[in-house]
C-alpha positions as CSV (number, residue, x, y, z in Angstrom):
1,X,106.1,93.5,121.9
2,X,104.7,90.1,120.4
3,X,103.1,90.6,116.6
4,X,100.0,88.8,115.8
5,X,101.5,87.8,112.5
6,X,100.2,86.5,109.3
7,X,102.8,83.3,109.2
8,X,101.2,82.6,112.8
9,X,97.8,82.7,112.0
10,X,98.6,80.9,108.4
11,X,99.8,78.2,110.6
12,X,97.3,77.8,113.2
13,X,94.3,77.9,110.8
14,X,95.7,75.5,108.0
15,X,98.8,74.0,109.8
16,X,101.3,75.6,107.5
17,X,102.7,78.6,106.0
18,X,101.5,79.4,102.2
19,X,102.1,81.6,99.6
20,X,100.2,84.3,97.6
21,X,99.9,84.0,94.0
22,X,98.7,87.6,92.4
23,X,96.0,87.2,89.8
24,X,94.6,89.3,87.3
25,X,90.9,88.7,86.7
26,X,90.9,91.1,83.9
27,X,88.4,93.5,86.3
28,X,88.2,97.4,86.4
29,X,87.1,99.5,89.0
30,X,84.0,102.3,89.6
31,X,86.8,105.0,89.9
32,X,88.1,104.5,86.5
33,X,85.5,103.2,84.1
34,X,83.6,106.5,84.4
35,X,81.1,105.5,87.3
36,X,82.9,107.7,90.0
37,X,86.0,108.6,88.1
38,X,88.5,107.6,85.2
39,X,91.8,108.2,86.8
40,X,91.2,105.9,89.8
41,X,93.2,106.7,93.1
42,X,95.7,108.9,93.5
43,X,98.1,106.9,94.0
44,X,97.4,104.0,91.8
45,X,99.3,102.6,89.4
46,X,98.1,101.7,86.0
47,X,98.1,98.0,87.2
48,X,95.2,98.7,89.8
49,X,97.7,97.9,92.1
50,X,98.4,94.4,90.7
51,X,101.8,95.0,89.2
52,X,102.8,91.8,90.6
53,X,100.5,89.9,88.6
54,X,100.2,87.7,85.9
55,X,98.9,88.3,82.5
56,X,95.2,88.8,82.1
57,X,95.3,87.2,79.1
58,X,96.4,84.0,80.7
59,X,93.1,82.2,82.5
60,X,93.3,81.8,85.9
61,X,94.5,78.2,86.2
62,X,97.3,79.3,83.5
63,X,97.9,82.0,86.2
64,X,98.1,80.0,89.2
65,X,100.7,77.7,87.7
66,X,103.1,80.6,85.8
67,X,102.6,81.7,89.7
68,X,103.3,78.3,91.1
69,X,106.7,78.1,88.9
70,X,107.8,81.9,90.4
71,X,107.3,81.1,94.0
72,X,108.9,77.4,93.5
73,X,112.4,78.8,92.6
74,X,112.6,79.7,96.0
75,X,112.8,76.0,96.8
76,X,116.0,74.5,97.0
77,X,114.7,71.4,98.0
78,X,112.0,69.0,95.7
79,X,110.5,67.6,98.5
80,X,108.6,71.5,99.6
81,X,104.8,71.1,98.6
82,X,103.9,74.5,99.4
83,X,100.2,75.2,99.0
84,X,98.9,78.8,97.7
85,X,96.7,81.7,98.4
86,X,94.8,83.0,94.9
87,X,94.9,86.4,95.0
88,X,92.8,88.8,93.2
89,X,94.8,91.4,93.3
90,X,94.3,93.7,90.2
91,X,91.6,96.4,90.2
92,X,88.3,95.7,92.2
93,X,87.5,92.0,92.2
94,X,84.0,91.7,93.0
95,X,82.9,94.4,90.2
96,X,81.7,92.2,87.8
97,X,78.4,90.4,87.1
98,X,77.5,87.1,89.5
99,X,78.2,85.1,86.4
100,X,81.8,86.5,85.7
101,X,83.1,86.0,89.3
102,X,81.6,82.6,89.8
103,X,83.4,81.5,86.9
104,X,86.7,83.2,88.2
105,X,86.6,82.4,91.7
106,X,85.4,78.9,91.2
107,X,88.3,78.3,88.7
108,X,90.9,78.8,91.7
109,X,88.8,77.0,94.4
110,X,88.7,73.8,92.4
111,X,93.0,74.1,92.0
112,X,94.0,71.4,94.1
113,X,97.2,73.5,95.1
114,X,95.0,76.7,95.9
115,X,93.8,76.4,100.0
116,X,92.4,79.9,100.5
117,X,91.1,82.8,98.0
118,X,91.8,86.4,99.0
119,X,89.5,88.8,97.3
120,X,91.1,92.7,97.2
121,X,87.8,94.7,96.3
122,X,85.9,98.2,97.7
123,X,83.3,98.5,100.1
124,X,80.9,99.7,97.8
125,X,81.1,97.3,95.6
126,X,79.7,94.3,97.7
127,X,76.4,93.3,98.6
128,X,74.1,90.7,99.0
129,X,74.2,88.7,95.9
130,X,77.9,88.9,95.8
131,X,78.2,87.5,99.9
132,X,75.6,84.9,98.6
133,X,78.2,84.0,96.3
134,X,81.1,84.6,98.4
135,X,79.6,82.3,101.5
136,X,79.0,79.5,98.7
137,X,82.9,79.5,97.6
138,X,83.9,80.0,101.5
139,X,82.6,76.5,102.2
140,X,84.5,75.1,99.2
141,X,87.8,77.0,100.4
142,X,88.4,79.7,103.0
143,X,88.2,83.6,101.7
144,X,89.5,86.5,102.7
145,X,87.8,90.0,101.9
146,X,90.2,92.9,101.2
147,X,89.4,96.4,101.5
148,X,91.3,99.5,101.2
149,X,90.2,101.9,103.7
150,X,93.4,103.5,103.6
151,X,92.7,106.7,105.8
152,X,89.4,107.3,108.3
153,X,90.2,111.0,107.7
154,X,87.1,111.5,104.9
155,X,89.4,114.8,104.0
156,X,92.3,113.0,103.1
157,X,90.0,110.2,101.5
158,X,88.4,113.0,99.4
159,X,92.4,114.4,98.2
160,X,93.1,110.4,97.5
161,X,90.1,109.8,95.6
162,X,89.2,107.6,97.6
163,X,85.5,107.5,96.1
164,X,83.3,106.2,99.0
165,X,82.5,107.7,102.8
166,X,83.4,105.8,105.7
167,X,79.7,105.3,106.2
168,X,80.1,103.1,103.2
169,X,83.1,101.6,104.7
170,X,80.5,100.6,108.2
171,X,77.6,99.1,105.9
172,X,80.0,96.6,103.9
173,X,81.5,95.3,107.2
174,X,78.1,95.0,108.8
175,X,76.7,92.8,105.7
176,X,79.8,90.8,105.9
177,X,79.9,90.2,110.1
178,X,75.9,89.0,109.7
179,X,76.9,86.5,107.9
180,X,80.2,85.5,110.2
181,X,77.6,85.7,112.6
182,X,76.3,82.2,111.2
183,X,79.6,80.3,111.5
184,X,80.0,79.2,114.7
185,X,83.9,78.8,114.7
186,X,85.5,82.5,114.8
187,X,88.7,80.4,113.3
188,X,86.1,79.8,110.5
189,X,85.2,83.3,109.6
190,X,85.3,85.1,106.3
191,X,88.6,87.0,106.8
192,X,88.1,90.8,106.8
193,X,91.2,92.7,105.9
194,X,91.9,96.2,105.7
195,X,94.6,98.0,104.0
196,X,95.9,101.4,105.8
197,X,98.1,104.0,104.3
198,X,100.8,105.4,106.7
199,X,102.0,108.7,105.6
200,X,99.7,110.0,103.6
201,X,100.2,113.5,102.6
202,X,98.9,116.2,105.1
203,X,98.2,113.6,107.8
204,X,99.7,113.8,111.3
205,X,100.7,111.1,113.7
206,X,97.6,111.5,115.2
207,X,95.2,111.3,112.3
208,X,97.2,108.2,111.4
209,X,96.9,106.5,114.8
210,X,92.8,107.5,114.6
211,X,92.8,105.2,111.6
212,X,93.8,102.6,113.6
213,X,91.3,103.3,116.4
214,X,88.6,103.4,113.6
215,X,89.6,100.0,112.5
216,X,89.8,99.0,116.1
217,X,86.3,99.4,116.7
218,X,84.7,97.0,113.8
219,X,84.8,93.2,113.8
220,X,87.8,93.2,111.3
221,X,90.3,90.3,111.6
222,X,93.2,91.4,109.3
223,X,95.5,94.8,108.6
224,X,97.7,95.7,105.9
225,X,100.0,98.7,106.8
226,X,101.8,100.3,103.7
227,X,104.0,102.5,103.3
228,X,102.7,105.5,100.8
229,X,104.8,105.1,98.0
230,X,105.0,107.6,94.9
231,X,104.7,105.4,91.6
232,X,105.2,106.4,87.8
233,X,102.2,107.9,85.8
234,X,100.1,108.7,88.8
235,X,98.6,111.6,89.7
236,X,100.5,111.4,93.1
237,X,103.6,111.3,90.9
238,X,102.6,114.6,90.1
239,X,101.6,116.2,93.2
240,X,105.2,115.3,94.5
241,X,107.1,117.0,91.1
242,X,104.8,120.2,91.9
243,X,104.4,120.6,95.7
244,X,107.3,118.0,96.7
245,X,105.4,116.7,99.9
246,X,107.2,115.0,102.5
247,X,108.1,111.1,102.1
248,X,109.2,109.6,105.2
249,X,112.4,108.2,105.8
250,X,112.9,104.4,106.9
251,X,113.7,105.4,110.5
252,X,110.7,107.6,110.4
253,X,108.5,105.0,108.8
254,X,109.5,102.0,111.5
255,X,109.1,104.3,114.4
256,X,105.3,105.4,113.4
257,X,104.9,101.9,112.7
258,X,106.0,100.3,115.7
259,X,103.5,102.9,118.0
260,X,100.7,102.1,115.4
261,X,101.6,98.2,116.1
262,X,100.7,98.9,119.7
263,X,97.8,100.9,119.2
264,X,96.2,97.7,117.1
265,X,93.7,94.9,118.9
266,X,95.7,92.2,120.0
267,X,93.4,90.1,118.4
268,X,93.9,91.6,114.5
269,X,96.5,89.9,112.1
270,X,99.0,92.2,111.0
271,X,99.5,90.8,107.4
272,X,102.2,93.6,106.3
273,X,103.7,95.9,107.8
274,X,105.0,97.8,105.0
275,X,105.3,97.2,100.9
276,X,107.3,97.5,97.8
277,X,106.2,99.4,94.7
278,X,107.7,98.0,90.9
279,X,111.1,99.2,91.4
280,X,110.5,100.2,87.4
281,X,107.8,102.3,88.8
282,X,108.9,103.6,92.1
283,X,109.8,107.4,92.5
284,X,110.0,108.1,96.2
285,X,111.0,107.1,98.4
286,X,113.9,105.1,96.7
287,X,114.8,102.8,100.2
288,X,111.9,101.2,100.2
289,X,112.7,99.4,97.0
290,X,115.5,97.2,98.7
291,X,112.5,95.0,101.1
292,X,115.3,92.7,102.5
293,X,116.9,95.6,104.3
294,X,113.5,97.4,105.3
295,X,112.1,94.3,106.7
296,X,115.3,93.6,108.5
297,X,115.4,97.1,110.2
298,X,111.4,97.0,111.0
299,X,112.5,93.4,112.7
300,X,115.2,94.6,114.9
301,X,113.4,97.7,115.5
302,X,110.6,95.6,117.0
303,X,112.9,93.4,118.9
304,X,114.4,96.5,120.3
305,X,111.1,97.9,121.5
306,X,110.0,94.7,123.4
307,X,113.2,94.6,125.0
308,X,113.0,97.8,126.4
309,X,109.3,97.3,127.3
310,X,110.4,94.1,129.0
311,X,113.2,95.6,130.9
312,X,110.4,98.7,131.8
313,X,108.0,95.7,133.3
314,X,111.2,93.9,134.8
315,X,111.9,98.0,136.8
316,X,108.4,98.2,138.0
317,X,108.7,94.8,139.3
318,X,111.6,95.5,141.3
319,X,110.1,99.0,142.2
């Protein structure tokens, strides 16, 4: 079982590994300044899910280097350069006017230590001015487009709040491929990524493996899998105190994982295969908060699988 990693690709397209820096553009989102909602997602955290970020009050530069001082601790040696990924991270990062995110995303393009921007934002909040905009910091640095699709089940999207159809979902990544289209190197490509929920409540095996199948079939070149976690002062917190849904174990969770790994297009970079929630925030379920031994288990879980797959090949050799 080989893994189209995000290490591997990080290496092939710039030559060496980096690292994200979480940033806080001081953004909101549709689904919780009153346009679709105010509570936002059901699972989301009062962060937009940028608890790992910086201060909004800090500007992004001051941002980037309180994040450049974090990551450098993990250094033990002074002769690491490592370069950095600016992430906008916190809340929907392309809802703002053409004015706003020029400012913000040419603010990290121009950091000499930044070499890519990853923008986390909604399909339905991108369109042609913003791509205009996007394309003319792509040639500057590379960017990545984020989306969280979560589920291609529009019931489940509808209990998550999801706020958009999938139909919405299809357009965004439509706008986005005609202008790939343009670049002539695929290597050169505005990264698409999308973000998938496994264990969602209500959802089956199968409704999770059609997800995959559904992202499958679009010109996408990234996926995030993660684990559904149940965070402090969300609404999902308070689904699980009243109906007490399932949460899947770790064994659980790496063996779904492993047969959605082979169900994805060999040509898609698996950025993550699972997640950690604040450990101040988490509520269930309580293993994932310990990464190191998650990440260890998924690891020799996968190792274990292409062992027995090579061993299967190896019998129908001999047979």
């Amino acid at each position: 079982m080989v893994v189209n990693s995000f290490n591997s690709y990080l290496k092939e397209r710039f030559g060496r590994k980096l690292y994200k820096i979480s940033l806080d553009a001081g953004m909101t989102c549709p689904n919780r300044d009153g346009t679709l909602g105010h509570s936002g997602c059901i699972f989301c955290s009062a962060g937009g899910s940028g608890d790992f970020a910086s201060s909004r009050l800090l500007s992004i530069t001051e941002q980037i280097d309180q994040g450049k001082t974090l990551v450098q601790k993990k250094f033990t040696s002074k002769s690491d350069n490592p370069c950095y990924i600016a992430y906008f991270q916190a809340y929907t990062n392309t809802y703002a006017s053409i004015a706003t995110l020029r400012k913000i995303y040419m603010e990290a393009a121009m950091h000499d230590d930044i070499a890519a921007i990853s923008i986390a934002t909604r399909p339905d909040c991108i369109d042609e001015s913003i791509m205009k905009l996007i394309i003319e910091i792509h040639q500057i640095k590379p960017v990545f487009i984020e989306f969280g699709l979560q589920t291609s089940n529009e019931t489940t999207a509808a209990y998550i709040r999801r706020g958009y159809k999938n139909s919405v979902f299809a357009d965004a990544i439509k706008l986005i491929d005609s202008y790939n289209s343009a670049i002539v190197d695929p290597l050169e490509h505005i990264h698409i990524v999308v973000h998938a929920i496994i264990g969602l409540p209500g959802e089956s095996y199968d409704d999770m493996e059609q997800t995959i199948n559904y992202i499958n079939s679009y010109p996408i070149h990234g996926i995030k899998l993660q684990l559904l976690h149940v965070l402090r002062d969300t609404d999902l917190e308070k689904e699980y105190k009243k109906y007490a849904f399932k949460v899947l174990s770790l064994e659980e969770y790496a063996d779904i994982l492993i047969k959605l790994l082979l169900h994805i297009r060999p040509d898609i970079v698996i950025h993550r295969m699972t997640g950690d929630g604040p450990k101040k925030l988490l509520i269930a379920p309580l293993w994932s908060g310990d990464k190191k031994r998650v990440l260890n288990y998924i690891n020799k879980c996968i190792n274990e699988t292409s062992l027995n797959q090579g061993a299967l090949y190896n019998k129908r050799i001999e047979g």
